[in-house]
C-alpha positions as CSV (number, residue, x, y, z in Angstrom):
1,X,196.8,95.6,-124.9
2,X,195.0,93.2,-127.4
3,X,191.8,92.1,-126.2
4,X,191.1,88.7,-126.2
5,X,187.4,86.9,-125.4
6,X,187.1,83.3,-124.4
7,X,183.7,82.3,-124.5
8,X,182.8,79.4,-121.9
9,X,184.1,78.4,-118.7
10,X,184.6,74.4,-118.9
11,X,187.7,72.7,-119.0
12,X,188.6,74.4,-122.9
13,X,187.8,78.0,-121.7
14,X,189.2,77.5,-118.1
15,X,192.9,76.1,-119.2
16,X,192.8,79.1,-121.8
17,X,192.4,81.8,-119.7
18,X,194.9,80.2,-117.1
19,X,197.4,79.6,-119.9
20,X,197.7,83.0,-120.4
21,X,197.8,84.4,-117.0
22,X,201.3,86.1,-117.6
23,X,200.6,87.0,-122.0
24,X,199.7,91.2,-122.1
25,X,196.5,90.8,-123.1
26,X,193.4,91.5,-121.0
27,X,190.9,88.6,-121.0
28,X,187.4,88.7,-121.1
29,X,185.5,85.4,-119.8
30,X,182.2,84.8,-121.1
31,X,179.8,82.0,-119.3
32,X,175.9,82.0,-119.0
33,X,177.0,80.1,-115.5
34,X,178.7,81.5,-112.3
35,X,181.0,78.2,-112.0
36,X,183.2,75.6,-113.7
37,X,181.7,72.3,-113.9
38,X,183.2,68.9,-113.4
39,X,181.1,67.4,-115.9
40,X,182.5,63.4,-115.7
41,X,180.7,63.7,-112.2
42,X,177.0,64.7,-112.8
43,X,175.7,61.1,-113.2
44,X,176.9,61.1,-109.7
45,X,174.5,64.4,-108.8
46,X,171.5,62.5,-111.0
47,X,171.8,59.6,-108.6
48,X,172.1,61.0,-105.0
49,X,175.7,60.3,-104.9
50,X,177.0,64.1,-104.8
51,X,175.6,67.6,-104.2
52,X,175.8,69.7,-107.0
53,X,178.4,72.1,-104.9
54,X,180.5,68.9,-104.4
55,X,181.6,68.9,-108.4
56,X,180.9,72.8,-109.0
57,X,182.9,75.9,-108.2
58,X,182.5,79.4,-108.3
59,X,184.7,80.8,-111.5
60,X,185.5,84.3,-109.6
61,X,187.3,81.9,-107.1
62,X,189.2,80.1,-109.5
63,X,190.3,83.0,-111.2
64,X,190.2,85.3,-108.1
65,X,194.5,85.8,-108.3
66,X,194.5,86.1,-112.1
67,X,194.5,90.3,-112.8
68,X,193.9,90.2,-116.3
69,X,191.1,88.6,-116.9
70,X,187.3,90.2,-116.3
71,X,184.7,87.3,-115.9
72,X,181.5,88.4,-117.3
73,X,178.0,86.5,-116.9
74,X,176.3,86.5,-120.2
75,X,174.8,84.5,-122.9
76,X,176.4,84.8,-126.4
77,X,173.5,85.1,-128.8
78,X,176.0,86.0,-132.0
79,X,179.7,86.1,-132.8
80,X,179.8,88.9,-136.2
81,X,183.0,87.7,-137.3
82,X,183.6,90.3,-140.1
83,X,182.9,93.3,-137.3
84,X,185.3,90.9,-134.6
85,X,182.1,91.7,-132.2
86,X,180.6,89.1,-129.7
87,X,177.1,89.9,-129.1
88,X,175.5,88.8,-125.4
89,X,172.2,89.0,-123.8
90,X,173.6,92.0,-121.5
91,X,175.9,93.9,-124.6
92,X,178.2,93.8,-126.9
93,X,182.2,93.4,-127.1
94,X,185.1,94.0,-129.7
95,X,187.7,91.4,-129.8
96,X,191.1,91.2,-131.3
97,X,191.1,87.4,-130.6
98,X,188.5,84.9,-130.0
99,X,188.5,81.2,-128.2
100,X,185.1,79.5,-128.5
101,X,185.1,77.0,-126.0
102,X,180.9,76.9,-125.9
103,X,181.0,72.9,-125.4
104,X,178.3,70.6,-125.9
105,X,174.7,69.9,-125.6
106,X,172.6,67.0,-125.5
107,X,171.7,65.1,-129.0
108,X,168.0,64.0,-129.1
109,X,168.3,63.6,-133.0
110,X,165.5,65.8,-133.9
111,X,162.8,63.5,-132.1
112,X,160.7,66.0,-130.6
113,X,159.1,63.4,-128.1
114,X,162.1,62.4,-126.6
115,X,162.9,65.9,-126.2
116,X,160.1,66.7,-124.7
117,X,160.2,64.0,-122.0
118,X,163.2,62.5,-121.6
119,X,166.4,63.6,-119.5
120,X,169.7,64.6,-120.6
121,X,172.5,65.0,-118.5
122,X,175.1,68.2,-119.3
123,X,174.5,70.6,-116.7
124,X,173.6,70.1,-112.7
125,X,170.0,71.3,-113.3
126,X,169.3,67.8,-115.6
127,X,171.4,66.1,-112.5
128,X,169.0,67.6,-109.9
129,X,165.7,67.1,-112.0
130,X,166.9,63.3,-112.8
131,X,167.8,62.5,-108.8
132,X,164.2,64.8,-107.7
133,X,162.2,62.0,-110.5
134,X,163.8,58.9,-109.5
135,X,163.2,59.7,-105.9
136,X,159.7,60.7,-106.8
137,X,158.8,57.5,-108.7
138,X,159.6,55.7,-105.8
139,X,157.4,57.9,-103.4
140,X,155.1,57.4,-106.0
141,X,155.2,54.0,-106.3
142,X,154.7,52.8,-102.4
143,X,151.2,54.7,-102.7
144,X,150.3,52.8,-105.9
145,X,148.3,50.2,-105.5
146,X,147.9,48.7,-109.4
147,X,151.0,46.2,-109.7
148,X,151.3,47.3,-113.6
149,X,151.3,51.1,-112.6
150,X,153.8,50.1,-109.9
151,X,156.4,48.4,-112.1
152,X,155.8,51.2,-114.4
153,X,156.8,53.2,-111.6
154,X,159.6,51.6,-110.8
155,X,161.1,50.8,-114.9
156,X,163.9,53.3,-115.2
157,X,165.3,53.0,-119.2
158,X,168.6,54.7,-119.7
159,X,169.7,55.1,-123.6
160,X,173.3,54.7,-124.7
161,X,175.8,52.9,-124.4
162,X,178.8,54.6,-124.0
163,X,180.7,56.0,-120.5
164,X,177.8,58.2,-119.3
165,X,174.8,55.5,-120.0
166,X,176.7,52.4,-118.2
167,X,178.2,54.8,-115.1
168,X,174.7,56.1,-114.7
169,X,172.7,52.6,-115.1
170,X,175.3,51.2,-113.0
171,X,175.5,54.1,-110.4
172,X,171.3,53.8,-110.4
173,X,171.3,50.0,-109.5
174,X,173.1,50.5,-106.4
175,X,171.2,53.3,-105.3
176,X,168.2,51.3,-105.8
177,X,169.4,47.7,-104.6
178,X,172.1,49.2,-101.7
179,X,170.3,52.4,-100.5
180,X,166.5,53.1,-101.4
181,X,165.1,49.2,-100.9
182,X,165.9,49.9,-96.9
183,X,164.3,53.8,-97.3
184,X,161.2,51.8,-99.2
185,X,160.7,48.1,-97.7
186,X,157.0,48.5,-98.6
187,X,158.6,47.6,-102.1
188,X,159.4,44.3,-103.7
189,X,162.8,44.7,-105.0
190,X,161.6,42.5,-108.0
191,X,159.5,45.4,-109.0
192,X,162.2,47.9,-110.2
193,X,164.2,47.1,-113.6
194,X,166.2,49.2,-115.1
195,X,166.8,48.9,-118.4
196,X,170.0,50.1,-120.6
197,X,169.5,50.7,-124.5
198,X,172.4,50.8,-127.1
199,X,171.3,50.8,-130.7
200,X,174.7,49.4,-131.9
201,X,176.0,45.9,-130.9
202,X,178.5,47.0,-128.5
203,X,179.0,48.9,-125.0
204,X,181.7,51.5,-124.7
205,X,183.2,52.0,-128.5
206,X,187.0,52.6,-128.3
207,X,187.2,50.6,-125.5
208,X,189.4,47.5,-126.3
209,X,187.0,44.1,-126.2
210,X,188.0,42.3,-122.7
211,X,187.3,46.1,-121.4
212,X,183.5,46.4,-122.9
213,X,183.1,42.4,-121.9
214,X,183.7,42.8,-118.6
215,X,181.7,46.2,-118.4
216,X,178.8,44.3,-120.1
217,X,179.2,41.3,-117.6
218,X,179.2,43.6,-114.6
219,X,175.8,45.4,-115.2
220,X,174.4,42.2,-115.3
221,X,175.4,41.4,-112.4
222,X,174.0,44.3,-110.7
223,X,170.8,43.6,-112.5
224,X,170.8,45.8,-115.3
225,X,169.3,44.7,-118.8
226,X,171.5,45.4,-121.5
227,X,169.5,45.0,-125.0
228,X,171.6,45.5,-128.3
229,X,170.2,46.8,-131.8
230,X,167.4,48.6,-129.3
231,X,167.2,52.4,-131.1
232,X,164.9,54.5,-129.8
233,X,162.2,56.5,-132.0
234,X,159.8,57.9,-129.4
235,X,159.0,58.6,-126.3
236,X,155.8,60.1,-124.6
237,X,156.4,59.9,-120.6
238,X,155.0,56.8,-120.0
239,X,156.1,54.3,-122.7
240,X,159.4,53.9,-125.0
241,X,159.1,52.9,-128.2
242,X,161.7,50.5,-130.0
243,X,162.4,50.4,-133.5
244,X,161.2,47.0,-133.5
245,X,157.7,47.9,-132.5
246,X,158.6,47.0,-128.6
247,X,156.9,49.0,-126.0
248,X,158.3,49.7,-123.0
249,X,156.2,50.7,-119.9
250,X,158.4,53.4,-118.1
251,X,157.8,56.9,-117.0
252,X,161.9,57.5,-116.8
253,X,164.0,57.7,-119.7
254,X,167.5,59.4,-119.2
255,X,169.1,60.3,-122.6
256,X,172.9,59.4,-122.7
257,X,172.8,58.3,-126.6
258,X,174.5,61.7,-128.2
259,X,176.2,64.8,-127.8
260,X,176.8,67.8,-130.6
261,X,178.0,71.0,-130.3
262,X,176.6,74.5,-128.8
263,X,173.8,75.8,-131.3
264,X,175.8,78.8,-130.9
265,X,178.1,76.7,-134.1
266,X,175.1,76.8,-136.3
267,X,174.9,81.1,-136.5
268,X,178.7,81.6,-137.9
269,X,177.7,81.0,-141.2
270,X,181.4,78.3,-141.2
271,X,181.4,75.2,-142.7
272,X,180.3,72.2,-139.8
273,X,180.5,68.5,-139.2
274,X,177.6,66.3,-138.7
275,X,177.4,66.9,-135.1
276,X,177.6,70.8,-135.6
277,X,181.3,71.2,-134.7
278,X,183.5,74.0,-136.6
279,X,186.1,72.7,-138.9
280,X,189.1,74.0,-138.2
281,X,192.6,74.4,-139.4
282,X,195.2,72.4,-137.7
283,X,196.0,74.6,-135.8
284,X,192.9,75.3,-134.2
285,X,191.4,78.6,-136.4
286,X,188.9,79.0,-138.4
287,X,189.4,79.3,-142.0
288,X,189.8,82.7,-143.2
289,X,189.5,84.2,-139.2
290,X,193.2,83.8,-138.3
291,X,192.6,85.6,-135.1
292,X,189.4,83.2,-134.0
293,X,189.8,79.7,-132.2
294,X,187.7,77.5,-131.3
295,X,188.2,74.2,-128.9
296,X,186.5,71.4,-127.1
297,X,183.1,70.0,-128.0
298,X,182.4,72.8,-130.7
299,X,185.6,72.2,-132.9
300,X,187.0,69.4,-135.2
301,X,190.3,70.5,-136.8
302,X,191.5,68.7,-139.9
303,X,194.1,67.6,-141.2
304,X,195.7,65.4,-138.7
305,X,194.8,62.1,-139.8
306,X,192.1,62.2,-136.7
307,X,189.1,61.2,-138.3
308,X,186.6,61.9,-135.4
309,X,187.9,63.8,-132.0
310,X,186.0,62.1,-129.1
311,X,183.8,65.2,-127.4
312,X,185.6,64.1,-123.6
313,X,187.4,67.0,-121.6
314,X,191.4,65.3,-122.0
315,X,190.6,66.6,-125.8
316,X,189.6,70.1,-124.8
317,X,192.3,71.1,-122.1
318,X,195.0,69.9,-124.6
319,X,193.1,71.7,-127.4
320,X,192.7,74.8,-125.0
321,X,196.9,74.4,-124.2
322,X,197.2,74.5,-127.8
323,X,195.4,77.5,-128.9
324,X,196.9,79.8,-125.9
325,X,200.1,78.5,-127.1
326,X,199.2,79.6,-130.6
327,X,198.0,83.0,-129.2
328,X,201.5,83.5,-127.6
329,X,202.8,82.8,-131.0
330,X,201.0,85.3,-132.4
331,X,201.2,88.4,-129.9
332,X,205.3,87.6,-130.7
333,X,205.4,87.2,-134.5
334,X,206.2,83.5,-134.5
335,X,205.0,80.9,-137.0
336,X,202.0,78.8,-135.2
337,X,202.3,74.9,-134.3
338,X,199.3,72.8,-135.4
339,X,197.3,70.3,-132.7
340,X,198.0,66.9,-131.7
341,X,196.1,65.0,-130.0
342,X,197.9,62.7,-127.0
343,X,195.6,60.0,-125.9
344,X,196.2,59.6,-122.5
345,X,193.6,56.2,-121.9
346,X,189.9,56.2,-121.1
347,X,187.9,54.6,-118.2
348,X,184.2,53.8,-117.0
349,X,182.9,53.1,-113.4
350,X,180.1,50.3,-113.5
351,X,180.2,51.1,-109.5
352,X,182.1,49.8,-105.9
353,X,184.9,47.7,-106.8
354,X,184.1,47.7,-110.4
355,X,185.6,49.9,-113.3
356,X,187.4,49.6,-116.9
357,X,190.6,51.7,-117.4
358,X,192.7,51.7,-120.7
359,X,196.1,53.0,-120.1
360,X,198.0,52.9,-123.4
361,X,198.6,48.8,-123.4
362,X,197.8,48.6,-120.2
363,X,193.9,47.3,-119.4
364,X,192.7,47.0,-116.0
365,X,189.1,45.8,-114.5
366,X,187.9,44.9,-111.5
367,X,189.3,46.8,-107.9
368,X,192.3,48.3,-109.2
369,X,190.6,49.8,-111.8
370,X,188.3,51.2,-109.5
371,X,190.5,52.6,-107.6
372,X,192.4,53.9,-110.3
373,X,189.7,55.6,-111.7
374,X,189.0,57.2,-107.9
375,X,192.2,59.2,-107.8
376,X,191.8,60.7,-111.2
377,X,188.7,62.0,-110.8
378,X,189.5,63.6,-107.5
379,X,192.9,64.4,-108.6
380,X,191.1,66.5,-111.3
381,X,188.2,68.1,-109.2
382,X,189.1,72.2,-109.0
383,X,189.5,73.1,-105.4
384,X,190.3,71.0,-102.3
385,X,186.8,71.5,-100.6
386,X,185.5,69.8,-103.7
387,X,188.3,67.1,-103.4
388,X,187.6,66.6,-99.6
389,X,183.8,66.5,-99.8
390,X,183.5,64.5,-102.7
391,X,186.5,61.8,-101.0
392,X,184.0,62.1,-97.8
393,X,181.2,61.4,-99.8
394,X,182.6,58.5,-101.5
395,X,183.7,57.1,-98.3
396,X,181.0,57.5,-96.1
397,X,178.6,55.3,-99.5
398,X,181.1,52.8,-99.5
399,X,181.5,52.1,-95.6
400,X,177.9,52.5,-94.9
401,X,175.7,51.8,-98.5
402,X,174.5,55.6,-97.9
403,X,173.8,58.3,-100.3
404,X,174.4,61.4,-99.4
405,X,172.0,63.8,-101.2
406,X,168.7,62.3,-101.2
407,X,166.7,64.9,-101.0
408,X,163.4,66.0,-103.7
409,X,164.0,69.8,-104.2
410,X,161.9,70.3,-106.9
411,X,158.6,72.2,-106.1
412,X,156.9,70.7,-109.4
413,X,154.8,67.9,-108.7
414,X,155.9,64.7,-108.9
């Protein structure tokens, strides 16, 4: 039987392998992690909301009915097109068809002091070493004695403006104003800012303009700063520095400002976009590699009058639907059917009773939107233990201003 590799196990590689549980091929999955990830979720890990087992699960028990697929744990160091060989960390492997599905990584820009010392946010270690720093500044911080040290302490600068910087900001203020001021009542409550950066003149682009008003109006109400025209050019672990020549005392800084594609992209010798994705044919190959797809984060087809795909998962599933389909086509002979992309709406959380949800003309805000935005993201969550826990985790915050998971794990010192 043909031999097809699909390398990464998010939401692209995931529906792949699914979609062709019944094709005669055998499937080799490739993922430098044991389990799928509900990334949308991790700002929820970063701020004591969730456990990282509440949005992960084990890919062998996904996949545990599915006979034709072999899930391997490697890291793909090179893909020789020409020889169709993927070459990993633990060996090599022939294919006869390939899905890249190798998502996304963080974007610092090429500022090596950012990179250095602030977070980013893709994977549940950057969500446990956020949640074990906040926690620590605020250990910190009751032993500090020096008010400027303090509010140094207790400044927590959050860049980007789009979904994942205001659900994080948002998500941080009640964890600081609902939760840790009872845990800490040494502290003044006055003392902690946090601070949200965008470097362009809006919140949440795409969103329709009542949506990113009332998104913008809700964080400061739960005492977040938003600043405007603020871009970032350094950042050495205890100060951010503006653009403008503005200094900000802070010894947290969590990167939400870009995202681009797997450096694996940057070794296939294709032709990229700007943020490292492939270009690809309509229908999802790569330009003279008929048998080689790639999907998600890492790919930009052309063609379709899509100028730029956003890098969200509802784009790589229906990618990932796509290229399977296209792979049926081909084990039968049949012409192939190019991509198009189905918005299906987008939506932000700015926290309890609060959210934004575009629904093709339809814009909510306010409870209903929250709500809304509840039952997707549970509806969505592989497994039902992850459903139930995370529903029982959600519950028990709302009912009773609790986190969950605030616990410091790291053995580093803080």
């Amino acid at each position: 039987m043909k031999h097809v590799v699909v390398v990464g196990g998010g939401f692209g590689g995931l529906r792949v392998v699914r979609h062709l549980a019944d094709a005669p091929v055998r499937i080799t999955l490739l993922n430098r992690r044991n389990y799928h990830l509900f990334q949308p979720l991790l700002y929820q890990v970063a701020t004591a909301g969730l456990g990282p087992t509440d949005i992960a699960h084990s890919l062998r028990s996904i996949l545990k009915t599915q006979r034709n697929v072999d899930i391997r744990l490697a890291e793909v160091t090179h893909v020789d097109l020409a020889g169709k060989t993927v070459v990993t960390d633990s060996g090599s492997l022939a294919y006869d068809y390939l899905v890249l599905a190798v998502g996304g990584e963080t974007n610092f820009f090429g500022m090596t002091s950012i990179t250095e010392h602030a977070f980013g946010l893709k994977d549940l270690d950057d969500a446990e070493n956020i949640r074990n720093h906040v926690l620590g500044r605020f250990e910190r911080a009751v032993q500090e004695s020096d008010p400027l040290k303090r509010r140094a302490l207790l400044t927590f600068v959050v860049v980007g403006g789009g979904p994942t910087g205001v659900e994080c900001a948002g998500a941080l203020s009640e964890l600081f104003r609902l939760v840790l001021i009872r845990d800490y009542h040494q502290l003044n409550i006055k003392d902690v800012r946090i601070v949200l950066l965008e470097n362009g003149d809006r919140l949440l682009a795409g969103f329709p303009d009542r949506l990113r008003a009332t998104a913008e109006e809700t964080l400061w109400r739960k005492y977040v700063e938003v600043r405007f025209g603020a871009g970032v050019c350094e950042y050495d672990g205890t100060h951010v520095l503006l653009k403008s020549g503005e200094r900000i005392p802070a010894q947290t800084l969590v990167w939400a400002a870009g995202v681009r594609a797997e450096r694996l992209t940057s070794g296939l010798g294709v032709e990229l976009d700007r943020l490292k994705r492939i270009r690809v044919q309509p229908t999802l190959q790569l330009p003279g590699h008929p048998e080689v797809f790639a999907i998600g984060d890492c790919a930009q087809p052309e063609g379709d009058g899509q100028a730029v795909y956003p890098m969200i998962g509802p784009v790589a599933i229906q990618q990932a639907e796509a290229a399977a389909t296209n792979i049926w086509r081909l084990l039968a002979d049949e012409p192939l059917e190019p991509f198009r992309y189905r918005d299906p709406g987008s939506m932000a959380t700015i926290g309890r009773n609060a959210a934004v949800v575009r629904l093709g003309p339809m814009q909510l805000t306010g409870f209903p939107a929250w709500l809304i935005w509840l039952v997707v993201h549970i509806a969505f969550l592989i497994g039902f233990r992850n459903r139930l826990l995370v529903l029982i985790n959600w519950s028990w915050d709302y009912f009773f201003f609790d986190r969950a998971v605030r616990l410091i794990t790291s053995e580093k010192k803080l």
